[in-house]
Each structure stands twice: as C-alpha cells, then as structure tokens.
N, C-alpha and C positions, 0 to 999 in steps of 0.2 A: 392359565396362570394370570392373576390379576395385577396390574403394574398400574403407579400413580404416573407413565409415561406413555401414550398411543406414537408409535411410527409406523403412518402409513405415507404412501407414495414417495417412496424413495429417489432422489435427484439423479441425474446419470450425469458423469463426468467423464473427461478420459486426460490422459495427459498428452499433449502436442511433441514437446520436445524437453530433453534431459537429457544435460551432461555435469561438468564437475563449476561449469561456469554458468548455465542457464539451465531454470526447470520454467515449461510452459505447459497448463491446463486450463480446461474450460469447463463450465457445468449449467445446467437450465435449471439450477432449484427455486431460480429467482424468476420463473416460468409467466411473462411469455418472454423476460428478457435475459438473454446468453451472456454469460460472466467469462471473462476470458482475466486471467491472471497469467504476469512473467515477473521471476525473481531472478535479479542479476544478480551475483558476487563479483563485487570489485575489489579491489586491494585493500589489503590490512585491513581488514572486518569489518569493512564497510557492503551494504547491500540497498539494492534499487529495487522494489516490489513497482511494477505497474499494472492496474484495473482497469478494464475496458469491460462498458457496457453498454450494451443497444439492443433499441426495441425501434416499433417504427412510430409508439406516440411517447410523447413527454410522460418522467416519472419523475419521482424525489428520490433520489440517490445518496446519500450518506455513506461516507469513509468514514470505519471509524476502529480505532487502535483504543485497546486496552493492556495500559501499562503499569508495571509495578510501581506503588509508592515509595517512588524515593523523592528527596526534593528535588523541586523544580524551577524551571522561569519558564515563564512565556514569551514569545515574539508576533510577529505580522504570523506567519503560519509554520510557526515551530517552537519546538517545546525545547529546554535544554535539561537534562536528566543528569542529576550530579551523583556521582556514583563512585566511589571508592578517589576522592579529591579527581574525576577524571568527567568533564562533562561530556554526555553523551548526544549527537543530535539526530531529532526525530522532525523531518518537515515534510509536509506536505503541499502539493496542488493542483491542480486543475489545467489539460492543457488547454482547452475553451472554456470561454463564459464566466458566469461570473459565479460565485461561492463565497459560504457562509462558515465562517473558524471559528470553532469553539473550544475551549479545554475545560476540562469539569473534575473535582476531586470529591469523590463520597458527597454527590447533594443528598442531603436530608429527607427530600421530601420526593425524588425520584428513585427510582433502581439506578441511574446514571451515575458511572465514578465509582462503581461497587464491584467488587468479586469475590468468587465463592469456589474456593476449595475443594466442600465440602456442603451436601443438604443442609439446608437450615442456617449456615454460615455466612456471612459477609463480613467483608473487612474493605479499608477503601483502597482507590485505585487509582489513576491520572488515564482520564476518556476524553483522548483527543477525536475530535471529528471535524469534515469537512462534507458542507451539503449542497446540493445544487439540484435544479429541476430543468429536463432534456429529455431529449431522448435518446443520444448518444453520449457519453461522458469517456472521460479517459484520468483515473486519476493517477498519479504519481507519489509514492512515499519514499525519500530517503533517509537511510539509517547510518550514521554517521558519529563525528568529531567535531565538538565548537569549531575549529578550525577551517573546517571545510566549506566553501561557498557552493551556494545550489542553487542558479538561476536557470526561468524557462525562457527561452529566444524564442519564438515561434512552433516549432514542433518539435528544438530541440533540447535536451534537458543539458546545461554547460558547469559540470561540477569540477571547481576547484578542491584538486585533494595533495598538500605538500609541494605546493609551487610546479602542479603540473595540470594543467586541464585536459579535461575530455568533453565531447560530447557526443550525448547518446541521442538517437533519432530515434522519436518515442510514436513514430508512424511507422517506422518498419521493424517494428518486433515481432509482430506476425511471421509464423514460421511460413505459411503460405507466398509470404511475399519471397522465398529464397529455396526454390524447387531444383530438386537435385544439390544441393549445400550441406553440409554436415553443420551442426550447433555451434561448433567450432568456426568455424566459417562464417555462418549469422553475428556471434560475438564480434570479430574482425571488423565487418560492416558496421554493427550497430556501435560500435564506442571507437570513436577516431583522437586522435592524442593534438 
C-alpha cells in the first residue's frame, strides 16, 4: 500500500504511575534524550503538566502548547485566554537557567501559530513556547485562572489558588523517589498546603 506518510522506528513509552490525581510516562522518541512527563490535577480544573529532559550533552529544548484562537493577552511567561467572559491561564517555566517566551498567532510566513484539522487545511492558533539549551531541563506549565498566582521558589512551584497556597516540589515527582508509596501517597508528599 502506497501512503504520502513513512512510520518507521517507532518510540517506546510506558507509563510510570496513574491514578485519578497523577498520570506519569516516559518515552525515548526524542532519542538519545528520555522525556519523562507528569500531569497533576489540582482543584477546580486546574492542572500542572511538568517535562523533564536529559541527555548528558547540551540541546535546544523547546516547550511548546498549541492553543485555540480565542482572544488573548500576553504576559512575562503567560498567556491569558479569554473564553466565554472567563479568563483562562496558561504559564509557563523553567526550573533552571535561563529561557526564551514567545507567543505567536498564524505567522504568515512560518508554519508557526497554525493548525490543521484536516489535510491541506490550516486555520490560526496561539503557539506559546518556551526555549532553552542544557542538557537537563525541567519545564513546568500551569493551566489555570487570572486569579491564580504561580511562582517558582527554588525547586518549588508556590501556586496561589482562592486564598489558599500550595506548594509542589517539582524534584520529587519522580515516582522512583517514593518506593513502596501508592500515587496517592506521592500526591500527599508532592503538594503541602
């Protein structure tokens, strides 16, 4: 069968840990360096996606979220998403080093800011990215409410949500680091009130 698409060498993945509060997976597509992703849900629809990537020499690493066009504002490293009169927020960053914020809607003259349904289709989009060159990275995204503050302290992420803060220690999310622990349990550890 002839296809205008070739998939060869397929990436291997597996998932670490999964429950109703935390999913953690890894994969080598980005071969020789290990992508390790964890998505928290926190309260009231809010959720914390964090990227971890390492290799043992320096790359160009780029985070980068492709979102629907609705209108937008930008900030230092977040977008605010206005959506049915209810701003929505999208920020990101970096827990070392240093990074490059960009947001881009439908450029003209790249593929960037575009999405496609459908073959042959494009319509535009709001392509947040955040870029940096390491050889370990760690990025952080939260998905949120104007309302919500999200600053990083040193390794740990301290997000204000309705007059109540937590913070999440964004070096022990590794399920490795919590042997014989149930997810449940990890959760506990990683977000302190």
């Amino acid at each position: 069968m002839v296809s205008r698409f070739t998939w060869t060498n397929w990436s291997q993945g597996n998932v670490l840990k999964h429950d109703e509060k935390l999913w953690q997976g890894q994969h080598n597509g980005y071969k020789p360096v290990i992508h390790k992703r964890t998505v928290l849900a926190l309260e009231s629809d809010r959720w914390l996606v964090v990227d971890q990537l390492e290799d043992k020499q320096s790359h160009h690493y780029a985070l980068h979220w492709l979102l629907d066009d609705y209108p937008f504002a930008q900030d230092e490293s977040l977008v605010l998403l206005s959506i049915d009169s209810v701003k929505h927020k999208v920020q990101v960053g970096l827990v070392a080093g240093k990074a490059v914020f960009s947001v881009v809607r439908g450029d003209p003259n790249s593929t960037r800011g575009w999405r496609s349904q459908y073959y042959g289709d494009k319509q535009p989009a709001i392509s947040v990215r955040l870029e940096t060159d390491q050889a370990r990275v760690c990025f952080w995204t939260f998905f949120g409410f104007e309302s919500d503050r999200v600053e990083l302290a040193g390794n740990k992420l301290e997000i204000g949500i309705d007059d109540v803060k937590k913070s999440i220690n964004l070096q022990h999310i590794a399920p490795h680091d919590f042997p014989g622990k149930s997810s449940a349990g990890v959760s506990r550890q990683l977000i302190t009130a």
